[in-house]
Each structure stands twice: as structure tokens, then as C-alpha cells.
C-alpha positions as semicolon CSV with decimal commas, in nm:
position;residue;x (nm);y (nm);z (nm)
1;X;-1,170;-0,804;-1,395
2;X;-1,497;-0,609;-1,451
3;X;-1,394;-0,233;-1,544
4;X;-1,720;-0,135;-1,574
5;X;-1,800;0,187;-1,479
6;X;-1,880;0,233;-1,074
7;X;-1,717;-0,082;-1,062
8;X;-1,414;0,039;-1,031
9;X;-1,134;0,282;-0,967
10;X;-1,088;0,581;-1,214
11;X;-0,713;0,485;-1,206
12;X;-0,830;0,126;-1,346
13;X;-1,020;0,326;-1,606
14;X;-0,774;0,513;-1,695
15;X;-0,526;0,259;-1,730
16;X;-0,709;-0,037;-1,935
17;X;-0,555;0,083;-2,280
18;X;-0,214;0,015;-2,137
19;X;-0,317;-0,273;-1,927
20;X;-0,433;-0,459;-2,286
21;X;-0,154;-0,372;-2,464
22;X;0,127;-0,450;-2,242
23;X;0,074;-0,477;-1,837
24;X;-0,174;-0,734;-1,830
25;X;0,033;-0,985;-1,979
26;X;0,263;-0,905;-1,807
27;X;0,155;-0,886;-1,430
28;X;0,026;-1,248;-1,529
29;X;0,362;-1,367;-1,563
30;X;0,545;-1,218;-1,303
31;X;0,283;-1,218;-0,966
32;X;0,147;-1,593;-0,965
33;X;0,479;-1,746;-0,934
34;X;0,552;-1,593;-0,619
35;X;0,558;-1,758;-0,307
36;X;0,627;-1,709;0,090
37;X;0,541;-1,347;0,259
38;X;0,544;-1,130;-0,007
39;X;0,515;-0,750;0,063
40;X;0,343;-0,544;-0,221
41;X;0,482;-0,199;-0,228
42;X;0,208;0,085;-0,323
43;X;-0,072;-0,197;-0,381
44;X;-0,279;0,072;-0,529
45;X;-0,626;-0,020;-0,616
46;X;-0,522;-0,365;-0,600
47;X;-0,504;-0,532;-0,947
48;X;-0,208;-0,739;-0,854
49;X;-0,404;-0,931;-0,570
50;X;-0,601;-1,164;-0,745
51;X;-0,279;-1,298;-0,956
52;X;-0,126;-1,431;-0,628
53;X;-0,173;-1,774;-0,588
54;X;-0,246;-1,991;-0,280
55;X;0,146;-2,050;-0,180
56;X;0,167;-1,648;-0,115
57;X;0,068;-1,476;0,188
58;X;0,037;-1,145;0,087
59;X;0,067;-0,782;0,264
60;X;-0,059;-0,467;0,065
61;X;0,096;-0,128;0,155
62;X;-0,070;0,166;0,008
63;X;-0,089;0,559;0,166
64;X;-0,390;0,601;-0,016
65;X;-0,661;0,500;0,193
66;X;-0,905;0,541;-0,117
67;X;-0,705;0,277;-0,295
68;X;-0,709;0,060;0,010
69;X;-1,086;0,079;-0,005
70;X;-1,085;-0,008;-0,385
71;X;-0,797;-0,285;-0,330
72;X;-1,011;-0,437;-0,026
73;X;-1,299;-0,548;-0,308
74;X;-1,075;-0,754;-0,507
75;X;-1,111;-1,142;-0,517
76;X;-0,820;-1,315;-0,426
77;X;-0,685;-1,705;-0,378
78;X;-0,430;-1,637;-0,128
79;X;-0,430;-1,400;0,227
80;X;-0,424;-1,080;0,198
81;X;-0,352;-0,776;0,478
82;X;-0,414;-0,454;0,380
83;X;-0,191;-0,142;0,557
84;X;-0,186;0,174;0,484
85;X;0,231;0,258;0,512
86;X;0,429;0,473;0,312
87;X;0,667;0,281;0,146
88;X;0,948;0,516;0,304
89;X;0,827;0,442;0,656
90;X;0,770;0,039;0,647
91;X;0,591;-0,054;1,000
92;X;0,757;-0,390;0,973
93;X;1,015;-0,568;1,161
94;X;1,378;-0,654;0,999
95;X;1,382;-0,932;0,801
96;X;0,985;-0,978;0,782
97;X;0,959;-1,078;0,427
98;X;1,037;-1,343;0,147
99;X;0,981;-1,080;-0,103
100;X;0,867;-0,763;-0,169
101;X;0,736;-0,680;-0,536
102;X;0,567;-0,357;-0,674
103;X;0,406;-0,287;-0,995
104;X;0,394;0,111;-1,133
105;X;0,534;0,224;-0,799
106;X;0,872;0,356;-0,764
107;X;0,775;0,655;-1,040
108;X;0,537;0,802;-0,761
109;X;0,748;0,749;-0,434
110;X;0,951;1,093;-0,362
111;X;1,257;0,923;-0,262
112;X;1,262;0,610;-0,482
113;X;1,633;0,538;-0,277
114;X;1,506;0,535;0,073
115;X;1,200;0,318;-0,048
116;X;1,474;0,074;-0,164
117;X;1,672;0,072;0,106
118;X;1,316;0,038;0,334
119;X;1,240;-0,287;0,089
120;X;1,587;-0,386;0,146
121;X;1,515;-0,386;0,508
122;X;1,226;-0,586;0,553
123;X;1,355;-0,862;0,295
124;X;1,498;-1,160;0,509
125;X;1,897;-1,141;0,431
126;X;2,042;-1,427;0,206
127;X;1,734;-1,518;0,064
128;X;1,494;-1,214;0,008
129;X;1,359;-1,157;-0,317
130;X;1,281;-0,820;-0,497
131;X;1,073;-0,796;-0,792
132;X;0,917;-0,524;-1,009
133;X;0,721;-0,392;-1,290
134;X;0,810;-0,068;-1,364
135;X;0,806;0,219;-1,624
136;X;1,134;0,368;-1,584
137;X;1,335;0,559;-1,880
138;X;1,403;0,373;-2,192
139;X;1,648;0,298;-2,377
140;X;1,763;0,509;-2,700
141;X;1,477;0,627;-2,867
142;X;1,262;0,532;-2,527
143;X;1,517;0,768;-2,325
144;X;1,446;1,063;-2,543
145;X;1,085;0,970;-2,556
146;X;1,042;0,914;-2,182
147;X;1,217;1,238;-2,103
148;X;1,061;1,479;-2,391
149;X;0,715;1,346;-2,295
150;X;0,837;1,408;-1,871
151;X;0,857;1,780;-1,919
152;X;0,455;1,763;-2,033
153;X;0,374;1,489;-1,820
154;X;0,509;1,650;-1,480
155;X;0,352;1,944;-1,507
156;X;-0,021;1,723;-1,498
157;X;0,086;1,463;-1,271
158;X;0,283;1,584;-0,970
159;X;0,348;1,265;-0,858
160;X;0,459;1,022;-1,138
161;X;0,799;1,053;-1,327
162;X;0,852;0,920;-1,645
163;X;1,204;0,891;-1,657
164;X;1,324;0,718;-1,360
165;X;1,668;0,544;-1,360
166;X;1,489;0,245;-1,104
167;X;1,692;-0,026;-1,236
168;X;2,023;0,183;-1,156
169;X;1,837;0,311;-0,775
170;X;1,764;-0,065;-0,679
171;X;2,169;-0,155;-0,743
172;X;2,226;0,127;-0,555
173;X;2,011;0,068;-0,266
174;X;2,235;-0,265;-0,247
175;X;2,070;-0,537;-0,402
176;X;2,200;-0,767;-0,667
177;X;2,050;-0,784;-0,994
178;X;1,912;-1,140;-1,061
179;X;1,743;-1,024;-1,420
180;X;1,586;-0,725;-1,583
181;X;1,366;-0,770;-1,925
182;X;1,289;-0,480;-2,110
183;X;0,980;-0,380;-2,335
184;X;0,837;-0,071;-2,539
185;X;1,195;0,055;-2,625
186;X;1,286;-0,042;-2,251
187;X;1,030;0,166;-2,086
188;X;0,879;-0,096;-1,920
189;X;1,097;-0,340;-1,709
190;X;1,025;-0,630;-1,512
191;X;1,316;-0,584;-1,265
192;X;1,462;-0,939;-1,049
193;X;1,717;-0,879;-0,781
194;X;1,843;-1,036;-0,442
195;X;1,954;-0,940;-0,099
């Protein structure tokens, strides 16, 4: 990806430390591998699109118009369909998807539960697939961490919350939890579950 200035989002800017020292590596692991109609949750500016591989068939949801815009630039091997949706208000049918993923998402969405239970939704039953990268609280010294630096952080971003519990919202939005790994004191969580 070029992250030279102009060339892309300020978000992207602002987020290449952490994308070299941790999400990179990660999104390249967990996004090619997927296969079927995959919904992506809160696509952002996009930098999950051109991991997909030619076996996915891939709808972005984003309420940010903007990041639609910057999303619609990236290079991708498989199809792509950009909405703008909020992911508490899916515009799809029942059952529409094979899976549903989101990377850096369920921090931002007001009601991380209904956005579940909307994911849960559109997943085909028996078979549907759920899979995340998140930043949710950590774990002992990544709990206190997460929630000391979540008092500061709040009051700059009014959106994005530290110290989300997601891993305990998507058992309680009713899916079953295939596998969660944890990194940087558990902060960061690739999150596997099933409908």
C-alpha cells in the first residue's frame, strides 16, 4: 500500500505505526483465507479489500461516505460492492451471507449488541461465519491499561472506546465462539465464532 501523503486517508496515516507493529500482520492472516459472501462490517477506508482473495465476493458497509470514497480506490482480486449502511441497520435480507468479518469496528459502533445481533442476522444459519480483529480491553495489566488510557482517550475521540468487552458482546449476541487469540496484553483479538 502506498501511504504517501494525498495518497491516502488521514486515518491510514494515522494508523501506519500500529499497522507495522501489529495489524498488518495480522489482517494478512486472517482476511485472505476467507471465502463465499463475506460482509465487511465498517469497511472504513478500505485496507482490508485488497487481502481478499479471488474465492470471496465481498460487500463493504461503511456510514462514512468519505471512507467509501477512499475504500472505492483500493486494488482488489476479488468483487467488491460498496454500501453505505450502518452496521445497526443492515439493508440485507436474512441469511444473505457466508460471513461477516470486521477489523477496528465494534469500538466505534454505539450499540456494539444490536450490531451483533444485525451480523447475526444476515449470517446464513448453521453455517455462517463471524470473524474479527478487534481492540477490545486487555487482559491484566492490558485491562488497567486500556481503561486508564479510555478516560483520556474518550474525551478526544467521541467515537472509539478502548475498553470494550467485544469478545463477551458477540457470545451474547448468540454466537458460539469457534477461537479467540490474543496479543499486546490481550488488547488486540482476532475473534472466530459461529451461528
Amino acid at each position: 500500500m502506498n501511504f504517501a501523503k494525498g495518497s491516502s486517508s488521514p486515518y491510514d496515516r494515522g494508523m501506519l505505526l500500529l499497522e507495522r507493529l501489529i495489524f498488518r500482520r495480522l489482517r494478512r492472516r486472517v482476511f485472505p483465507g476467507l471465502r463465499g459472501d463475506v460482509l465487511e462490517l465498517g469497511v472504513g477506508t478500505g485496507v482490508n479489500l485488497p487481502l481478499y482473495g479471488a474465492g470471496a465476493r465481498v460487500t463493504g458497509c461503511d456510514a462514512s461516505e468519505g471512507s467509501l470514497g477512499w475504500a472505492s480506490r483500493r486494488k482488489t482480486r476479488s468483487p467488491v460492492t460498496l454500501v453505505r449502511a450502518d452496521a445497526q441497520r443492515l439493508p440485507f435480507a436474512d441469511g444473505s451471507f457466508d460471513v461477516v468479518t470486521g477489523s477496528l469496528v465494534f469500538c466505534s459502533i454505539a450499540d456494539p449488541a444490536r450490531g451483533l445481533a444485525e451480523a447475526r442476522r444476515v449470517l446464513q444459519h448453521g453455517c455462517g461465519r463471524l470473524v474479527l480483529l478487534e481492540h477490545t480491553r486487555g487482559s491484566g495489566l492490558g485491562a488497567w491499561l486500556t481503561d486508564a488510557v479510555g478516560l483520556l482517550w474518550n474525551t478526544w475521540s467521541s467515537e472509539c472506546r478502548l475498553n470494550r468487552e467485544t469478545t463477551q458482546t458477540v457470545v451474547e449476541a448468540g454466537f458460539r465462539l469457534d477461537r479467540v487469540e490474543r496479543y499486546a496484553l490481550g488488547i488486540v483479538r482476532v475473534i472466530e465464532a459461529s451461528v
